[in-house]
C-alpha positions in Angstrom: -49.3 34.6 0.0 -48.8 34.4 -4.0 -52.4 35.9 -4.4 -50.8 39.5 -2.5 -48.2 39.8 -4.8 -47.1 40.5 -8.6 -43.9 39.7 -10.3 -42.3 42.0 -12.4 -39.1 40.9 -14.8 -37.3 44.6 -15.5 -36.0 43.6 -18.9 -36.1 47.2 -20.2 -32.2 47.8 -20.5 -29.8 48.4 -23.1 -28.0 45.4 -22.6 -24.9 47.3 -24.0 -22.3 45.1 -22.2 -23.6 42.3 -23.7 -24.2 44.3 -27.3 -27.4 42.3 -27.6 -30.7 42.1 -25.8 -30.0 40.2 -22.7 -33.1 39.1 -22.0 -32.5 36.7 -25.3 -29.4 35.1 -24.4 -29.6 31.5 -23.8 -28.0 29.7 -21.1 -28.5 25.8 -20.6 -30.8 25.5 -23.3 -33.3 28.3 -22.3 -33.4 32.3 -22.5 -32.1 34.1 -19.6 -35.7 35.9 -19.3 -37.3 32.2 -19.9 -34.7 31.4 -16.2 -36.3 34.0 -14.4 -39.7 33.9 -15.0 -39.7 30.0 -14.6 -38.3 30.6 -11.0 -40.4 34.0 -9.9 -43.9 32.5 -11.1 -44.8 29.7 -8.5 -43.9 32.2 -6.2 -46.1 35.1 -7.0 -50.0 36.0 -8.2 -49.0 37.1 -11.9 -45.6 37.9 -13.5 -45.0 40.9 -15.7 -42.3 42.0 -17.8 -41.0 45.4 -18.4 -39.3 45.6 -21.6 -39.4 48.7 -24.2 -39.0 45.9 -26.9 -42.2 43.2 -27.8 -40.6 39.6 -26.3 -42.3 37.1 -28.7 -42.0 34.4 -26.0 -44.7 36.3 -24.0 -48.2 37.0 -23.7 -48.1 40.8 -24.9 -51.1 41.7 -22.1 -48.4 40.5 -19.9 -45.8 43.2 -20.8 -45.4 47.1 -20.7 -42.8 49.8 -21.7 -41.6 52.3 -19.2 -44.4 54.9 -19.1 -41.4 58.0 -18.3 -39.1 58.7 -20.8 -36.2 58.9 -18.7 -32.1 57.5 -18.6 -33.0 56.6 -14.6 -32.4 52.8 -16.0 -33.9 50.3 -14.0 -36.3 53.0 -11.3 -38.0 53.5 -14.0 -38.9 50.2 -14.9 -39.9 50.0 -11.3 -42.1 52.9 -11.4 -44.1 51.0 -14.3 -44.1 48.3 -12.4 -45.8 49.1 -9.1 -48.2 51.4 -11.5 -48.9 48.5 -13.4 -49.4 45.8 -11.1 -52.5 44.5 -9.4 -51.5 43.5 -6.1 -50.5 45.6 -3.3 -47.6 44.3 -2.9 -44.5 43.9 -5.8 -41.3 41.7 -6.5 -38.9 42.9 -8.9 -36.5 40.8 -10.6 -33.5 41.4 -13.2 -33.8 39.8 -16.5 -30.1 38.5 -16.0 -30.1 36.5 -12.7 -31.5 32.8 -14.3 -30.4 31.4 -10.8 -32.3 33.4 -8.2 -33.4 32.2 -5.0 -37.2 29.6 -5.0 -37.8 31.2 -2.0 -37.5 34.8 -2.3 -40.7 36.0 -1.8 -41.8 33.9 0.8 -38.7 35.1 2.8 -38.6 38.7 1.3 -42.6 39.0 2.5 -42.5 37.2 5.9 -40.7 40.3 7.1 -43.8 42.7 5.8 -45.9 41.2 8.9 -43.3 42.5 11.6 -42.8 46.0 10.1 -44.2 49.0 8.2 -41.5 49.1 5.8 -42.5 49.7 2.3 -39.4 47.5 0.6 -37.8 44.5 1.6 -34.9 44.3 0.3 -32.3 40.9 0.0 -28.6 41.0 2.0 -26.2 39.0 0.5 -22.3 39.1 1.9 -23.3 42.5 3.6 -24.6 44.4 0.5 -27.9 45.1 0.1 -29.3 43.5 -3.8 -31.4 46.6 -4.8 -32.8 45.4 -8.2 -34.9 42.3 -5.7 -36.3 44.5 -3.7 -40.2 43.6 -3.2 -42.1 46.6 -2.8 -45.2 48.0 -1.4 -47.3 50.2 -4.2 -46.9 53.0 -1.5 -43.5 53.1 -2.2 -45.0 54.9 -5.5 -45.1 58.0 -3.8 -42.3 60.5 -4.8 -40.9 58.4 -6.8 -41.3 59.9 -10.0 -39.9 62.9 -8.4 -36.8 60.9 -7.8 -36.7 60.2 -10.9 -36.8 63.3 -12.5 -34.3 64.9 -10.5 -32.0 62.8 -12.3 -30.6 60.6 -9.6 -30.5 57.4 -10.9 -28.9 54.8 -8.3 -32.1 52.5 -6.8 -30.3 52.2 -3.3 -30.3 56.0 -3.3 -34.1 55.6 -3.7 -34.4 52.3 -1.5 -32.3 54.7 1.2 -35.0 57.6 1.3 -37.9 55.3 2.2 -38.4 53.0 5.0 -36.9 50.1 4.1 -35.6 46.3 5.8 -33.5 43.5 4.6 -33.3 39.8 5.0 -30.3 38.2 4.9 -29.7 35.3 1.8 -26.7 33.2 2.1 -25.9 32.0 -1.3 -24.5 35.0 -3.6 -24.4 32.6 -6.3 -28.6 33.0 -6.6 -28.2 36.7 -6.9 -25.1 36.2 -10.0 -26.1 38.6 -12.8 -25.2 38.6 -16.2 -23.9 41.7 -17.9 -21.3 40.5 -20.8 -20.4 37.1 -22.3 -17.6 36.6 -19.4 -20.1 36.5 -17.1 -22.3 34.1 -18.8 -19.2 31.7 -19.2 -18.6 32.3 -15.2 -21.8 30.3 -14.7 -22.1 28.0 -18.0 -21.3 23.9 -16.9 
């Protein structure tokens, strides 16, 4: 199954709540990004990170910047994303959420084989968790259009295509981290 499918960290925000890169915070002795791509890489074929600034603690051949210029936040990331990756299938992760699921692509892709949906998208409490959504590069089509025509909410996007969920239990895997109160939310 991990040979179908790329990773891709979107670490390309402004991180403006925090008022510093995000993807650079630490939390229990490791960088947020560090969290995430720890827990998304024994679960998929390659991991990539989308980030408009270099991340030192990378391979560079493993990272790209948005290829739109465009306020469309985190769409656009995923636009680079399913251009850039290899694998016909893609998972897309925040660079804030150091405690997401082990087994979200295995549960996120077991749904592909009993549908034609092109995302899969997580349900936690009743809410769909947009940002998680694994995606089939088909999705691809339109969605620069979308893009340019200055909507910017994924679920809007998500909405327009054919898309399923699968429901995940534990909210606490999907916590993000947008300011320093959040961070202390989850610190021990």
């Amino acid at each position: 199954m991990t040979k179908l499918i790329d990773g891709v960290i979107l670490a390309g925000g402004a991180s403006s709540r925090m008022g510093t890169n995000k993807s650079l915070v630490v939390f229990k002795k490791k960088l947020l990004i560090e969290h995430v791509h720890d827990r998304l890489s024994p679960q998929v074929n390659k991991v990539w990170i989308n980030s408009n600034v270099f991340l030192e603690q990378f391979p560079k051949d493993q990272q790209f910047r948005d290829e739109l210029l465009s306020d469309a936040g985190p769409l656009v990331g995923i636009y680079t994303g399913l251009k850039s990756a290899q694998t016909e299938w893609v998972q897309f992760c925040p660079t804030d959420t150091p405690l997401l699921p082990c087994n979200l692509v295995k549960k996120l892709f077991e749904k592909t084989k009993n549908t034609r949906s092109v995302i899969i998208v997580p349900m936690v409490n009743g809410e769909i968790e947009p940002v998680f959504s694994l995606c089939h590069k088909s999705a691809l089509e339109g969605l620069k259009a979308f893009i340019f025509s200055k909507k910017k909410k994924i679920t809007d996007w998500i909405n327009q295509n054919n898309f399923e969920t699968v429901v995940f239990d534990n909210p606490k895997e999907f916590y993000n981290i947008n300011n320093k109160k959040d961070l202390k939310k989850i610190e021990p």
